[in-house]
C-alpha positions in Angstrom: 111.9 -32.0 20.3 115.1 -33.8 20.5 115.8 -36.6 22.6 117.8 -36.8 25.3 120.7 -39.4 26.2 122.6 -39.7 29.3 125.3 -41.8 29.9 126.3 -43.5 33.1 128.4 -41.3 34.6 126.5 -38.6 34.4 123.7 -40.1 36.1 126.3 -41.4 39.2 127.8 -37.6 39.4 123.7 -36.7 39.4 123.4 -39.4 42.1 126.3 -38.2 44.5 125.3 -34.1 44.6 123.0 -33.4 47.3 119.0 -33.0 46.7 118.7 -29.2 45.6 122.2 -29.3 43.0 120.6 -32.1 41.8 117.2 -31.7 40.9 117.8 -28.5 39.1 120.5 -30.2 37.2 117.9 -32.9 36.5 115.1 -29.7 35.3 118.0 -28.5 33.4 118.8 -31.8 31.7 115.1 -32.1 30.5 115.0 -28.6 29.0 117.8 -29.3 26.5 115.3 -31.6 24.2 113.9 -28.1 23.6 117.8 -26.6 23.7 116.6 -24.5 26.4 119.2 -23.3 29.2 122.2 -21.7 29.4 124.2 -23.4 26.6 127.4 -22.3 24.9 129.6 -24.4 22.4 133.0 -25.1 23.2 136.1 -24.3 22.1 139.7 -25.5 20.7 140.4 -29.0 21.7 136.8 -29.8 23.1 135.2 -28.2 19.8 132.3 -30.0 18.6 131.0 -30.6 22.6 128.2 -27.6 23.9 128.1 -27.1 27.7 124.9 -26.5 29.9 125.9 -24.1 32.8 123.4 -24.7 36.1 124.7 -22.4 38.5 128.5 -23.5 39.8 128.0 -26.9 37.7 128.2 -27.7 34.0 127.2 -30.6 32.2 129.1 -31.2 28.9 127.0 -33.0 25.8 126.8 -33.3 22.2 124.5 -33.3 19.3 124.2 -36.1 16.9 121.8 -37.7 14.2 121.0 -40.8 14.9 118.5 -42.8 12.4 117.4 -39.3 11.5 116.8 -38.4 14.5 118.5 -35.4 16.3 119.7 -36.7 20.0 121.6 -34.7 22.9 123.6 -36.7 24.8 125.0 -36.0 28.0 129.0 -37.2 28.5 130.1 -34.9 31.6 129.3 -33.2 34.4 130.9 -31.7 37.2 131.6 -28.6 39.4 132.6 -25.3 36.9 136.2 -25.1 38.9 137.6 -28.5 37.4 135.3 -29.9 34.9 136.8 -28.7 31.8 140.3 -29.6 32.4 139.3 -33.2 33.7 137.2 -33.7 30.8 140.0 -32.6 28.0 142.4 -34.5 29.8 140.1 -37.6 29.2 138.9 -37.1 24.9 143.0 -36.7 24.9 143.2 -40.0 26.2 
């Protein structure tokens, strides 16, 4: 099982959406310590980040090792329309 880090703005984008977007965001979230879900690994400048599509929304993470342990953790999410170009815009920063 890996474990499963989520940073802060994740969890305020989580805390805006209304009940039903969220909690199956929050189901889908938990399923990636057993990298279930829809997950694909991204491409060109955002290679080495994995997205975790839930219906119109994505949440953007990445795997690392961490005292030999393997950890998922959460950077981005947002609505599929914009989220990839806001969150290029900002590892380009």
């Amino acid at each position: 099982m890996i474990r499963i880090r989520i940073q802060e703005e994740v969890l305020d984008y989580l805390r805006s959406l209304p009940p039903q977007p969220r909690h199956a965001l929050k189901l889908a979230i938990k399923k990636l310590s057993e990298e279930q879900g829809n997950i694909k690994s991204l491409t060109d400048d955002l290679e080495g980040f994995h997205r975790l599509r839930v219906g119109s929304y994505r949440v953007i993470f990445e795997y690392s090792l961490i005292d030999g342990e393997r950890v998922i953790t959460c950077v981005y999410a947002g609505a599929r329309k914009w989220i990839y170009e806001v969150f290029q815009n900002k590892v380009m920063e």
